[in-house]
N, C-alpha and C positions, 0 to 999 in steps of 0.2 A: 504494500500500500504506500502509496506517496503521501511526502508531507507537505503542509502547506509552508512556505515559507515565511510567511508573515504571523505564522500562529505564535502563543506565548510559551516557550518552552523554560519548563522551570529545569534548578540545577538538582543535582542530586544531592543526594544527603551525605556522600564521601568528597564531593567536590567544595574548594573552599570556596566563602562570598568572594563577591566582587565586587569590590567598591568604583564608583565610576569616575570619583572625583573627588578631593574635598573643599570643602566651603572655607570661606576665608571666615576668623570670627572677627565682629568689629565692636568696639564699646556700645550698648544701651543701657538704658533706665531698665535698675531692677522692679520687675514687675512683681515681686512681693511685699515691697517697701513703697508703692504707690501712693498709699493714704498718706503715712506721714512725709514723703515728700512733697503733696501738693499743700499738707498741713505748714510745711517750712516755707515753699514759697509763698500762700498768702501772709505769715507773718511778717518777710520781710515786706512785701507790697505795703503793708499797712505801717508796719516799721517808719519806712522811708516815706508814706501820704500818697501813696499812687493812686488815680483816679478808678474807682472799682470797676469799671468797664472799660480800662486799658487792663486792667491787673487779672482780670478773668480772660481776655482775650488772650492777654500774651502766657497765662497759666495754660491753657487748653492746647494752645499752640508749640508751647516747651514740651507738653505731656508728649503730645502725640510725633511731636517729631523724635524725641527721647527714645520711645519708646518704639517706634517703628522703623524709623530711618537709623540716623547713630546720633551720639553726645558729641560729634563735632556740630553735625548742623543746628542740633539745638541752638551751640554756643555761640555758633554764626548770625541766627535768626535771633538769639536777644542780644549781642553785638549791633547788628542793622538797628532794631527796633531804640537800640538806645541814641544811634546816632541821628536818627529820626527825630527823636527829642520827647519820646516817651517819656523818660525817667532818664535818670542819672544815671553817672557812670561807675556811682557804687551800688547803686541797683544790680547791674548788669556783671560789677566783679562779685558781689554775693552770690546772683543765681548759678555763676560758672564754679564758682566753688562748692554747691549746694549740688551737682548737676556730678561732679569731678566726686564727690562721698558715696552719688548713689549709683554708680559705675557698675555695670556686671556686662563680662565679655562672654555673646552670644553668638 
């Protein structure tokens, strides 16, 4: 009987895996430590008088790029946003420091 050749042929049980590649890991926001990270950043937001619907914007925006993409672009995007004239430029060395504690390489 002929095989098809596009069919999915599994390995066998004495042959070893095979890996196809590996992934680079890059820094993100750990995703256990979420609450009291977002808990640290609105204290300094308030800390420092940021306006609450800059300070929630740019919280959701740290989170998700943290957390999805890596902790450089976070640090890039509240970098911009400070030079924008959001907030200060101790704003933005807290959140980087704040961002650099809750590091886990994924």
């Amino acid at each position: 009987m002929a095989r098809r050749s596009g069919r999915f042929k599994a390995r066998k049980r004495h042959e070893p895996r095979r890996y196809t590649g590996s992934t680079e890991r890059t820094s993100m926001l750990n995703l256990y430590r979420i609450t009291p990270f977002k808990y640290d950043m609105r204290e300094i937001m308030t800390a420092y008088r940021v306006d609450e619907a800059v300070a929630s914007t740019v919280i959701a925006s740290v989170v998700a790029k943290a957390s999805r993409i890596s902790i450089i672009s976070a640090r890039d995007y509240v970098r911009v946003q400070q030079k924008e004239g959001l907030y200060s430029k101790d704003v933005s060395e807290e959140i980087c420091d704040l961002l650099s504690r809750y590091t886990k390489y994924r």
